[in-house]
MARVEX-598000 format. One line per field, with one value per atom (N, C-alpha, C): x, y, z; atom name; residue in three letters. Coordinates in steps of 0.02 Angstrom, whole numbers. Layout:
c1: (X_...)
c2: (Y_...)
c3: (Z_...)
name: (CA_...)
resn: (ALA_...)
# end
This chain:
c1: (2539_2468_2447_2482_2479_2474_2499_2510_2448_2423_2365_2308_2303_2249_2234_2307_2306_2286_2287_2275_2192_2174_2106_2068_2075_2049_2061_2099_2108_2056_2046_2000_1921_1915_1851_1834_1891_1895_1859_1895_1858_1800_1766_1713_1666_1654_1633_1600_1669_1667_1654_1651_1588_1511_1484_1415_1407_1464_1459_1443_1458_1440_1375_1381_1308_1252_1195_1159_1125_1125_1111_1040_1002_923_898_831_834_804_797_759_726_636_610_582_568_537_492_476_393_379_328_297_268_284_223_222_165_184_211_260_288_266_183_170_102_86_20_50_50_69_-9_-4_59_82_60_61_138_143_235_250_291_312_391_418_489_501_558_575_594_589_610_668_688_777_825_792_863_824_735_735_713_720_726_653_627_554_535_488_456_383_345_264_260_204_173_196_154_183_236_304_375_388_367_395_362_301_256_304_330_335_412_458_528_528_459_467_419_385_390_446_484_529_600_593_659_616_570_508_527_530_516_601_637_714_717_703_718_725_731_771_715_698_650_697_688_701_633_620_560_558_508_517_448_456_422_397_317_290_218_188_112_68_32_-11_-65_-73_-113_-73_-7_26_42_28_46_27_-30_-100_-53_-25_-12_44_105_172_177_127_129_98_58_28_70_121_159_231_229_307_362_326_411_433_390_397_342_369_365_280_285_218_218_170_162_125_144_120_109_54_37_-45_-57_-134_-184_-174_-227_-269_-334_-392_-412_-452_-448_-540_-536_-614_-612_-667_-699_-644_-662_-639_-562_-535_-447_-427_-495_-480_-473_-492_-497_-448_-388_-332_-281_-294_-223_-246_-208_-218_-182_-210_-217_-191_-123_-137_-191_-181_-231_-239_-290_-304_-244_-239_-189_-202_-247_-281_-351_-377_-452_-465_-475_-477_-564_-551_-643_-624_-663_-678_-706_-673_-702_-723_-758_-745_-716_-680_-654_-688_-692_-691_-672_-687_-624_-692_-631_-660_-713_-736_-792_-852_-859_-903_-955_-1021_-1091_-1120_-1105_-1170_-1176_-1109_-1089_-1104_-1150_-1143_-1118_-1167_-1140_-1130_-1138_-1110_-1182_-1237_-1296_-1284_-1259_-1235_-1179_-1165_-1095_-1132_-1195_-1242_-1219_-1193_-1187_-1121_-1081_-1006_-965_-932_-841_-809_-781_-767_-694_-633_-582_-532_-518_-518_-440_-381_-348_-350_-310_-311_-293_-353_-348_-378_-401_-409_-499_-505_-584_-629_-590_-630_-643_-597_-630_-690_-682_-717_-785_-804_-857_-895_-849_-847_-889_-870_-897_-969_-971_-1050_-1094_-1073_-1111_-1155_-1206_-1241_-1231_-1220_-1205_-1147_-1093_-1011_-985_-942_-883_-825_-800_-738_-670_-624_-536_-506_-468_-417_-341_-319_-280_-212_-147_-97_-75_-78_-53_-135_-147_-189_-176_-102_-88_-94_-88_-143_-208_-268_-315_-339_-297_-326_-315_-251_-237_-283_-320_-368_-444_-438_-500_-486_-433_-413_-408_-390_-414_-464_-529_-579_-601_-560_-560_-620_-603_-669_-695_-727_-786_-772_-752_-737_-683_-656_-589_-636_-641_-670_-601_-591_-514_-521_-465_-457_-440_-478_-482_-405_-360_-341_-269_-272_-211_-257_-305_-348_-339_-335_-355_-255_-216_-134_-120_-139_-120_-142_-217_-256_-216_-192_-156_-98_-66_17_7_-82_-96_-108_-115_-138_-205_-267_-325_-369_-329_-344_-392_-387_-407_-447_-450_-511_-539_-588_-624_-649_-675_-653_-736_-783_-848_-849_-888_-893_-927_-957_-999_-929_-925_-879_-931_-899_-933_-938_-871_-891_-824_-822_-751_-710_-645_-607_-553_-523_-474_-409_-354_-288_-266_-239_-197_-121_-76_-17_-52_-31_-33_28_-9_45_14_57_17_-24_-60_-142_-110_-115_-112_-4_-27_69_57_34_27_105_133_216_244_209_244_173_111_50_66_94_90_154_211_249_240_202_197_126_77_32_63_112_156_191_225_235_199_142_101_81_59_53_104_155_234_230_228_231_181_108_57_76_99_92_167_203_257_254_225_193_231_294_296_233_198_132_105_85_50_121_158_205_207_247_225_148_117_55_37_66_30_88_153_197_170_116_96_23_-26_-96_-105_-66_-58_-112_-132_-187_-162_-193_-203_-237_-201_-244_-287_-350_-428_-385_-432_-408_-436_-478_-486_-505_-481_-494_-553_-597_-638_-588_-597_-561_-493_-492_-433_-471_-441_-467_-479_-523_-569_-509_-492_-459_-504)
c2: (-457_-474_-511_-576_-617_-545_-501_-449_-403_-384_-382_-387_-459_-481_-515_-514_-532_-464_-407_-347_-342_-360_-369_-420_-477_-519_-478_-469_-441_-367_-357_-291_-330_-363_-404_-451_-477_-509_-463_-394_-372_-321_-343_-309_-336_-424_-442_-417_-396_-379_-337_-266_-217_-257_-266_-294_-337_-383_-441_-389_-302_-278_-286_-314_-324_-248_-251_-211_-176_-116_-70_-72_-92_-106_-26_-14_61_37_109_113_154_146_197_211_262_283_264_261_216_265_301_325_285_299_256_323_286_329_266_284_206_217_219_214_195_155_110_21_-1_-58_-107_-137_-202_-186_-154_-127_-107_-49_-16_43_2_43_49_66_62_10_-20_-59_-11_-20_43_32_-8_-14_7_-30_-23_29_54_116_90_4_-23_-23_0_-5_-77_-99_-172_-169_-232_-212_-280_-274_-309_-284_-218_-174_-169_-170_-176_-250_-284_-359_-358_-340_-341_-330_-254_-221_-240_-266_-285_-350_-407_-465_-422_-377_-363_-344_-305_-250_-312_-387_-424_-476_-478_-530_-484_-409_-353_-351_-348_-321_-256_-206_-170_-145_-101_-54_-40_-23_15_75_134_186_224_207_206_301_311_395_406_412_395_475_488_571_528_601_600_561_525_496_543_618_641_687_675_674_629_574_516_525_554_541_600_659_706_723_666_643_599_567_507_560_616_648_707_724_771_724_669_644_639_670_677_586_565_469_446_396_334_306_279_283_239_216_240_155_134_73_92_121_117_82_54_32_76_97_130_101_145_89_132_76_95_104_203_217_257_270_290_373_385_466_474_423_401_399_357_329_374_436_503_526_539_579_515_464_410_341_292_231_180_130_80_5_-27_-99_-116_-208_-246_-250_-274_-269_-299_-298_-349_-342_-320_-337_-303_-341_-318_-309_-234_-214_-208_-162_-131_-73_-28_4_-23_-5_-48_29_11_50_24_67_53_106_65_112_75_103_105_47_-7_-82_-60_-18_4_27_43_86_50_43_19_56_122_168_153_110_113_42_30_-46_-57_-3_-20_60_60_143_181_159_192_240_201_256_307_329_351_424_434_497_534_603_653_639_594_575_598_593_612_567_582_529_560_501_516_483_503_481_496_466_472_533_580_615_592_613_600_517_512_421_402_353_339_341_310_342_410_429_528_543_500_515_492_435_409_441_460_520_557_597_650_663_595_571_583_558_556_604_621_667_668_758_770_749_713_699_734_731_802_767_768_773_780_723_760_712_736_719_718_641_646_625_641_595_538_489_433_380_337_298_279_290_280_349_402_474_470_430_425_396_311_266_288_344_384_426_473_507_471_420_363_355_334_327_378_453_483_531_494_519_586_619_657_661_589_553_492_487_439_352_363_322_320_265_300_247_267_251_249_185_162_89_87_33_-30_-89_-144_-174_-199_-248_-190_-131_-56_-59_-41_-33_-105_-159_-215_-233_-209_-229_-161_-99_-66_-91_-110_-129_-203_-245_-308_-309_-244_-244_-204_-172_-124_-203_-261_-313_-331_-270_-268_-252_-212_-227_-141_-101_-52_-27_-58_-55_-127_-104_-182_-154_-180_-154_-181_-168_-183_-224_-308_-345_-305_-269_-262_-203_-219_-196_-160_-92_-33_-35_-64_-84_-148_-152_-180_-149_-130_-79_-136_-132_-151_-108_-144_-101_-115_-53_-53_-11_-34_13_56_132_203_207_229_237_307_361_425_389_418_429_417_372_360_330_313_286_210_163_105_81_96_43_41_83_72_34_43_1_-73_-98_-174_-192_-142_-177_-206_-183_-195_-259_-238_-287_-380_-349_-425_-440_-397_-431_-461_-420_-434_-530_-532_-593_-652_-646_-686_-712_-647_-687_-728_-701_-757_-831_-815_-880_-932_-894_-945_-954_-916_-955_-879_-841_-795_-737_-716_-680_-709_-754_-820_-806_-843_-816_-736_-707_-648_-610_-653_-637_-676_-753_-779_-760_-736_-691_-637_-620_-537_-546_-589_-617_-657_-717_-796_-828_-829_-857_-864_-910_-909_-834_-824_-765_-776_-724_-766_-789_-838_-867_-795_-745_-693_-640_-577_-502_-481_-451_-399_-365_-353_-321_-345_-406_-473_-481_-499_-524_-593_-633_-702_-761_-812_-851_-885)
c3: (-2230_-2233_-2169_-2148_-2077_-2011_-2024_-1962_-1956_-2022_-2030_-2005_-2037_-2004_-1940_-1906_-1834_-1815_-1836_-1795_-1801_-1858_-1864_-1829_-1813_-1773_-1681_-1698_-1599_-1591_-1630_-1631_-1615_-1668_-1687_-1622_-1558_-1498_-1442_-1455_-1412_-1382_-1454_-1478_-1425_-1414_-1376_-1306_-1263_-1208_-1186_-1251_-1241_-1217_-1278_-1262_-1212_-1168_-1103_-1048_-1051_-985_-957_-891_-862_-871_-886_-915_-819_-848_-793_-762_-711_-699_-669_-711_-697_-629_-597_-554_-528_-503_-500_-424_-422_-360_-310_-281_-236_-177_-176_-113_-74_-19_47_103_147_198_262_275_311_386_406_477_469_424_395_396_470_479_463_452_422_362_337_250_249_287_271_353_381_441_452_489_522_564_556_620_679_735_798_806_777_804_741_685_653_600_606_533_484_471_393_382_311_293_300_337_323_319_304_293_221_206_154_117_96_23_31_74_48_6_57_37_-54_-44_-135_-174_-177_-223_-232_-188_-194_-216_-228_-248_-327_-344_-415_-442_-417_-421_-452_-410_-429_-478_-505_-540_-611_-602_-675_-685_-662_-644_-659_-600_-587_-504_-489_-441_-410_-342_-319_-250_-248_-208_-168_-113_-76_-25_-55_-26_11_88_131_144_149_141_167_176_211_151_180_149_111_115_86_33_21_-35_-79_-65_-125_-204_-186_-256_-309_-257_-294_-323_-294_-295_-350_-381_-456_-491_-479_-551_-555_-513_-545_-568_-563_-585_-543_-462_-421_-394_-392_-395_-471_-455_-530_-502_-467_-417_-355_-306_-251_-231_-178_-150_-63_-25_31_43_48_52_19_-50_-67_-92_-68_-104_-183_-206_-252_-270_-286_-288_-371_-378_-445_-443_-381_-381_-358_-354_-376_-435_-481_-535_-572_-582_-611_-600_-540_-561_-563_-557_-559_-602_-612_-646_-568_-585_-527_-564_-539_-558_-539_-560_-530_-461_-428_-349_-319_-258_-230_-149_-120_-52_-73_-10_-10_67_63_133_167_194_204_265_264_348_400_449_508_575_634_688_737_772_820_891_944_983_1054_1103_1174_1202_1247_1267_1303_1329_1372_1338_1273_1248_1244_1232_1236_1206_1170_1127_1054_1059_972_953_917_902_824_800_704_680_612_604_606_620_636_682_747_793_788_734_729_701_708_706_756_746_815_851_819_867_848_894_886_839_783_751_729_718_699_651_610_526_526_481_444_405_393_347_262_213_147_135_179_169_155_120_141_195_229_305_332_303_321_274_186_141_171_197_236_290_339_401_393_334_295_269_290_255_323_372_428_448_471_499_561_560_639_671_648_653_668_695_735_720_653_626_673_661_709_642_618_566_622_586_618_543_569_537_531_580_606_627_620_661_763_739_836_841_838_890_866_827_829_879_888_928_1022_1011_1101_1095_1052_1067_1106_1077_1087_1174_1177_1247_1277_1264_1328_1330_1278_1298_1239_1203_1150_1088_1096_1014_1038_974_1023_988_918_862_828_792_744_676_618_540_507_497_454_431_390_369_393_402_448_486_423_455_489_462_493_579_596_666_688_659_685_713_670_684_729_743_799_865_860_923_945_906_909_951_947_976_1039_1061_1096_1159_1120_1187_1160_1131_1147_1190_1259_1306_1334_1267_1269_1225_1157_1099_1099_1045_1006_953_876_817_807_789_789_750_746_674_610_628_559_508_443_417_351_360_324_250_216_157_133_74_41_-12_17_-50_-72_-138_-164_-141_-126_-139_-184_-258_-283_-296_-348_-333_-371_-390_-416_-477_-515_-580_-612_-635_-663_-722_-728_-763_-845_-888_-940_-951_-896_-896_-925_-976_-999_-968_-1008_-994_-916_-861_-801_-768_-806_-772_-804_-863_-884_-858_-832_-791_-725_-690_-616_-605_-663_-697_-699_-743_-776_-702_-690_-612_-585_-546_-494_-534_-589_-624_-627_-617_-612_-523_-473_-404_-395_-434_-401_-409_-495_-537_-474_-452_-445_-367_-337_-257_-219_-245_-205_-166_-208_-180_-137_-138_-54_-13_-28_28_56_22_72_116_74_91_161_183_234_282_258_325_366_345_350_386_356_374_394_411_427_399_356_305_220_186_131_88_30_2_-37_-47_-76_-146_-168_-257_-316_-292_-327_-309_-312_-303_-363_-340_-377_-414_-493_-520_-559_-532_-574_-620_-687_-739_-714_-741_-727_-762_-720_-763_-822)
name: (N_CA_C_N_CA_C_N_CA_C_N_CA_C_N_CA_C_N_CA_C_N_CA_C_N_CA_C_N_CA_C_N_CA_C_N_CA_C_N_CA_C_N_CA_C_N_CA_C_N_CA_C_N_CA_C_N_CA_C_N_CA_C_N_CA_C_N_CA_C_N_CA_C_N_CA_C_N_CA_C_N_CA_C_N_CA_C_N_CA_C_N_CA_C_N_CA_C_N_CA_C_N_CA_C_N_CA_C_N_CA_C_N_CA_C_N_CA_C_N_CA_C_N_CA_C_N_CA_C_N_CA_C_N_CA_C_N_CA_C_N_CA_C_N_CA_C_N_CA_C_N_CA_C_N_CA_C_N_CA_C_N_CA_C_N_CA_C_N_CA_C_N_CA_C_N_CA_C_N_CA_C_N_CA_C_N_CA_C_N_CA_C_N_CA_C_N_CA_C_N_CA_C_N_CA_C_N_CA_C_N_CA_C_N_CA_C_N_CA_C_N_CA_C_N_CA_C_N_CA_C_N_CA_C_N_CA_C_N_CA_C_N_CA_C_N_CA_C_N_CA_C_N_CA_C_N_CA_C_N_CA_C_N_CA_C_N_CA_C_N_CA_C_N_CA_C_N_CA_C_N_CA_C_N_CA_C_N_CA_C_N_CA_C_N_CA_C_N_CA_C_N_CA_C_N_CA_C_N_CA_C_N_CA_C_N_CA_C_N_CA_C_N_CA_C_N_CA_C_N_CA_C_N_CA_C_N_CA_C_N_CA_C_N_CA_C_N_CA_C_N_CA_C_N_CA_C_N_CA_C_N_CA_C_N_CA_C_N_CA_C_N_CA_C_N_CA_C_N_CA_C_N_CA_C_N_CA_C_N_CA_C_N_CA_C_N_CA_C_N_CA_C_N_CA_C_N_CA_C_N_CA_C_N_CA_C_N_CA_C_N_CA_C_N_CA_C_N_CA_C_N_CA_C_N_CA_C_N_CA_C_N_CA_C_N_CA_C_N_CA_C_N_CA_C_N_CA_C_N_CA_C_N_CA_C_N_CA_C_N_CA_C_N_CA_C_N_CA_C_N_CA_C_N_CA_C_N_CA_C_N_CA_C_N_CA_C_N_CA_C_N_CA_C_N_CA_C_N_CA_C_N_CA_C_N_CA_C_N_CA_C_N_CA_C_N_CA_C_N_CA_C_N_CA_C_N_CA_C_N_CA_C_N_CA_C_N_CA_C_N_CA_C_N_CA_C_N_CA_C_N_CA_C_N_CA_C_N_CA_C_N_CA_C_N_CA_C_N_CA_C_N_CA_C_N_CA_C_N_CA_C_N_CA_C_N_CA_C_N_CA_C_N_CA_C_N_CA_C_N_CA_C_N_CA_C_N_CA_C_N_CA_C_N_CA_C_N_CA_C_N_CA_C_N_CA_C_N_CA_C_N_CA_C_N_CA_C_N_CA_C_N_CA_C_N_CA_C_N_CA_C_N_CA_C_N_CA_C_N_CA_C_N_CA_C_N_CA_C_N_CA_C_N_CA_C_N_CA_C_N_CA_C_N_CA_C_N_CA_C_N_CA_C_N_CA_C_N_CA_C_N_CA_C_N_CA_C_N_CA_C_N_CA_C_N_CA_C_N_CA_C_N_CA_C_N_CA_C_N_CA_C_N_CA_C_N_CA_C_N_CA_C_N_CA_C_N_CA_C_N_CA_C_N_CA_C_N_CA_C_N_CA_C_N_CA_C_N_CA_C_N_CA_C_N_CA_C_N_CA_C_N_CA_C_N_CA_C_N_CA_C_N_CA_C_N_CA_C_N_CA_C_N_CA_C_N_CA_C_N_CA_C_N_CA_C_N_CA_C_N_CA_C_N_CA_C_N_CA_C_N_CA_C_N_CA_C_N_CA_C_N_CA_C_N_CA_C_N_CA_C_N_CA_C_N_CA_C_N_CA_C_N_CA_C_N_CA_C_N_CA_C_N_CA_C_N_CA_C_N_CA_C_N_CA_C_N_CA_C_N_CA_C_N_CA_C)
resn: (UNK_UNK_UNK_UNK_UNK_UNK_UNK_UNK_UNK_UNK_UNK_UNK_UNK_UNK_UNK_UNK_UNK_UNK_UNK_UNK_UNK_UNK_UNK_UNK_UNK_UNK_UNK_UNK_UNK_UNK_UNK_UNK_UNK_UNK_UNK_UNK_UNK_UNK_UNK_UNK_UNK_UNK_UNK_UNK_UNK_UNK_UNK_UNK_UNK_UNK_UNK_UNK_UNK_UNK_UNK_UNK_UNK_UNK_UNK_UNK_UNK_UNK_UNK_UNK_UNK_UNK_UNK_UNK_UNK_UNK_UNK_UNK_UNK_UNK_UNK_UNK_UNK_UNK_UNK_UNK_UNK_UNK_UNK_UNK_UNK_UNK_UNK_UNK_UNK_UNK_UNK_UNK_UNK_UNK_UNK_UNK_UNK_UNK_UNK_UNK_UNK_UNK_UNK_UNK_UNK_UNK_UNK_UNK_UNK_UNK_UNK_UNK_UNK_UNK_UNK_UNK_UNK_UNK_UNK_UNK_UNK_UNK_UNK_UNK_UNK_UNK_UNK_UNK_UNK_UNK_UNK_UNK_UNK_UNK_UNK_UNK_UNK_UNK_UNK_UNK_UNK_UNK_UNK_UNK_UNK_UNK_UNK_UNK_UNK_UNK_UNK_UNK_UNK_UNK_UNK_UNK_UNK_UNK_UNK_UNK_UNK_UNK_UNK_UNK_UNK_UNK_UNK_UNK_UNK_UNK_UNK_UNK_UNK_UNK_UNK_UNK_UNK_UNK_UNK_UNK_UNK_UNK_UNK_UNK_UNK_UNK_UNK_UNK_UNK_UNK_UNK_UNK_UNK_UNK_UNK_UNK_UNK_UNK_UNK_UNK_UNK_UNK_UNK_UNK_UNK_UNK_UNK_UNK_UNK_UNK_UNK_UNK_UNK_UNK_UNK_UNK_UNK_UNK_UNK_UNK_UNK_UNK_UNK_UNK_UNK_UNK_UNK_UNK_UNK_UNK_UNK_UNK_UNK_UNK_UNK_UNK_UNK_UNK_UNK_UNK_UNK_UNK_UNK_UNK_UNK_UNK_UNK_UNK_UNK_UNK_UNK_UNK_UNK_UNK_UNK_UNK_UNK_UNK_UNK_UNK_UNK_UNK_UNK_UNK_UNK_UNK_UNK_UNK_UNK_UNK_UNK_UNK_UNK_UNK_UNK_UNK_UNK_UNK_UNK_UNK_UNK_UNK_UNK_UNK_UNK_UNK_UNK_UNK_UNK_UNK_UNK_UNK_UNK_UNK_UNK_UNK_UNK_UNK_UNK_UNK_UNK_UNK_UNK_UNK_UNK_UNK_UNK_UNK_UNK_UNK_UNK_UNK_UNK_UNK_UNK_UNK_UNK_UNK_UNK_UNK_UNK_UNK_UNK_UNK_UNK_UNK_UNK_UNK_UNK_UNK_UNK_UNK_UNK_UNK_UNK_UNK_UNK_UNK_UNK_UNK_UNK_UNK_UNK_UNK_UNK_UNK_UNK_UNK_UNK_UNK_UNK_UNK_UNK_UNK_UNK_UNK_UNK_UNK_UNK_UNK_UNK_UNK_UNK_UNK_UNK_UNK_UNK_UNK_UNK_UNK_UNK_UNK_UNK_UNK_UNK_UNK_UNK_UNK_UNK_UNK_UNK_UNK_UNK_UNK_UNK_UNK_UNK_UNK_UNK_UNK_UNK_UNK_UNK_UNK_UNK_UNK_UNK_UNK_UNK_UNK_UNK_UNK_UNK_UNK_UNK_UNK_UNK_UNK_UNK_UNK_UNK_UNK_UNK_UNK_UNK_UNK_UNK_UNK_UNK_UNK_UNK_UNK_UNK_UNK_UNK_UNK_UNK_UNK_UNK_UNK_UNK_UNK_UNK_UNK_UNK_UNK_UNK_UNK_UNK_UNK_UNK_UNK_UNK_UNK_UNK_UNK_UNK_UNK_UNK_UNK_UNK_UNK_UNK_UNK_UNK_UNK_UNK_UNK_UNK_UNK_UNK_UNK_UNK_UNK_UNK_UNK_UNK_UNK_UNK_UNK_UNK_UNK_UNK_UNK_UNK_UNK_UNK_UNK_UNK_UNK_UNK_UNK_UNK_UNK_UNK_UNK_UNK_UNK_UNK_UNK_UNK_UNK_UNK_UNK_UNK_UNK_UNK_UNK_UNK_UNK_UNK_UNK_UNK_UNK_UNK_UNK_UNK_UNK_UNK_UNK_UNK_UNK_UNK_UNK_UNK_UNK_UNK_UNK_UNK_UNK_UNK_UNK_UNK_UNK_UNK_UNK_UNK_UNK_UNK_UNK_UNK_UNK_UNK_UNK_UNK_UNK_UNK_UNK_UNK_UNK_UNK_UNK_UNK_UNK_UNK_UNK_UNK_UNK_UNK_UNK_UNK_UNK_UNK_UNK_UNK_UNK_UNK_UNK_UNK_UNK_UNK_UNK_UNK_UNK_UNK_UNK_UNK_UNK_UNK_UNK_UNK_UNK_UNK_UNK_UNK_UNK_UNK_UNK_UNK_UNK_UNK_UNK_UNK_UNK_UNK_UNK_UNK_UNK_UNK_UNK_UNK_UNK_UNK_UNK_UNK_UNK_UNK_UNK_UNK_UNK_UNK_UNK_UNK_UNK_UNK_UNK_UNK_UNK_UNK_UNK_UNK_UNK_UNK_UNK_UNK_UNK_UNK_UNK_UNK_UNK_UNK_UNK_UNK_UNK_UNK_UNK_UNK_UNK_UNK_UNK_UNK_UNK_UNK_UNK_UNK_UNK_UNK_UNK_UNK_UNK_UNK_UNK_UNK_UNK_UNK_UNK_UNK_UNK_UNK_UNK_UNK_UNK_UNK_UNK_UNK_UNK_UNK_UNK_UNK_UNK_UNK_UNK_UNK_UNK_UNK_UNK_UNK_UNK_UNK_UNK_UNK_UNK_UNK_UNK_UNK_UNK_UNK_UNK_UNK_UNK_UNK_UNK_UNK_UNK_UNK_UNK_UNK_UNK_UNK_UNK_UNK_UNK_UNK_UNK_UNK_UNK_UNK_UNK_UNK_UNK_UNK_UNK_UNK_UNK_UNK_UNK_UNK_UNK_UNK_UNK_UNK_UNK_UNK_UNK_UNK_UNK_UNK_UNK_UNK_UNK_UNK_UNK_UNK_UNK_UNK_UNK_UNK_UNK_UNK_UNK_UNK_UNK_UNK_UNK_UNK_UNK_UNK_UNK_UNK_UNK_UNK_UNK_UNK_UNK_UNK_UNK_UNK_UNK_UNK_UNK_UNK_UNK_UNK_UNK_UNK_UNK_UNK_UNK_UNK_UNK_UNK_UNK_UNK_UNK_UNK_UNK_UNK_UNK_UNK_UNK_UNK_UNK_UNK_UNK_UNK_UNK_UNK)
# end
């Protein structure tokens, strides 16, 4: 009977050490397009993704415990990359409009951008987007600023991929304008010296950035939600945020629930 139930207790010991295995953190996908600096670019030397939206989504990503695997594609695939399922969803500076809101779901805000113009240090015709009647104008492909562009009367459209062959077209004379997102024109023109654009004060409108989650995904939108809510609360979000902007971030986004 003693032999027994020593065989029974040693069974019952190491029942334990099943359930002590450290538990597996899933992990999901993230689109960017990694050449939307400050947001998400390459380092030139070593390749490694860096930017805001990396630092964000890797301080949600260790805030939620899980995994993030970052799959870097054209920005005018993102939208279509979370509604078919081939990523989980998508963090590159998207803004967030009515006619987004229709094929995708959006966390809460987490920058507040706007359009700006840019054009070459010499120009004098262009003061606000009044003048942007009859011009050469050159847009991002898939982005608000083309959506804006588009609006213009008399515009002569150049879609480009990249914001740096927008801002070399500007320079040699090609286009007349580049219509993009402020502080992306304002961090190319920054590392350019300045010494060849200037970004007009008057700013075209104000968009929210949020992350992208497919369209009725609740449990991967209150995850990144509950995140985004955890870095503010514990000072990480300001931090990465004044690494990136050297400023404080506003105390509220359009589109935050109200404390």
């Amino acid at each position: 009977m003693g032999a027994l139930l020593a065989g029974c207790g040693s069974k019952q010991a190491a029942a334990p050490a099943e359930n002590n295995k450290p538990q597996q953190k899933p992990k999901y996908t993230v689109a960017m397009e990694a050449s939307f600096a400050p947001f998400e670019f390459r380092d030139e030397k070593t390749g490694e993704l860096k930017g805001f939206d990396v630092d964000l989504m890797n301080a949600i990503a260790k805030a939620q415990g899980f995994n993030v695997e970052y799959k870097d594609m054209g920005f005018d695939g993102i939208i279509a990359s979370v509604q078919t399922g081939s990523v989980d969803m998508a963090i590159s500076g998207v803004s967030i409009t009515d006619k987004r809101k229709q094929q995708v779901d959006f966390s809460l805000p987490y920058y507040m951008s706007g359009l700006s113009i840019a054009v070459s240090k010499d120009n004098t015709s262009i003061k606000s987007a009044k003048d942007l009647k009859g011009k050469r104008i050159a847009v991002q492909i898939a982005t608000t600023g083309a959506d804006y562009a588009a609006t213009i009367p008399g515009a002569k459209i150049t879609t480009f991929d990249h914001v740096t062959e927008a801002l070399m077209e500007i320079k040699n004379g090609g286009v007349d304008a580049l219509v993009n997102d402020y502080p992306v024109s304002y961090y190319y023109i920054k590392l350019n010296g300045g010494k060849d654009f200037k970004i007009l004060e008057e700013r075209i409108n104000s968009e929210p950035y949020g992350i992208v989650v497919k369209k009725g995904n609740t449990k991967m939108l209150n995850l990144i939600n509950e995140g985004l809510k955890k870095i503010k609360k514990n000072g990480e979000f300001a931090k990465i945020y004044k690494k990136w902007f050297d400023q404080e971030p506003p105390a509220y986004l359009p589109g935050e629930p109200q404390q």
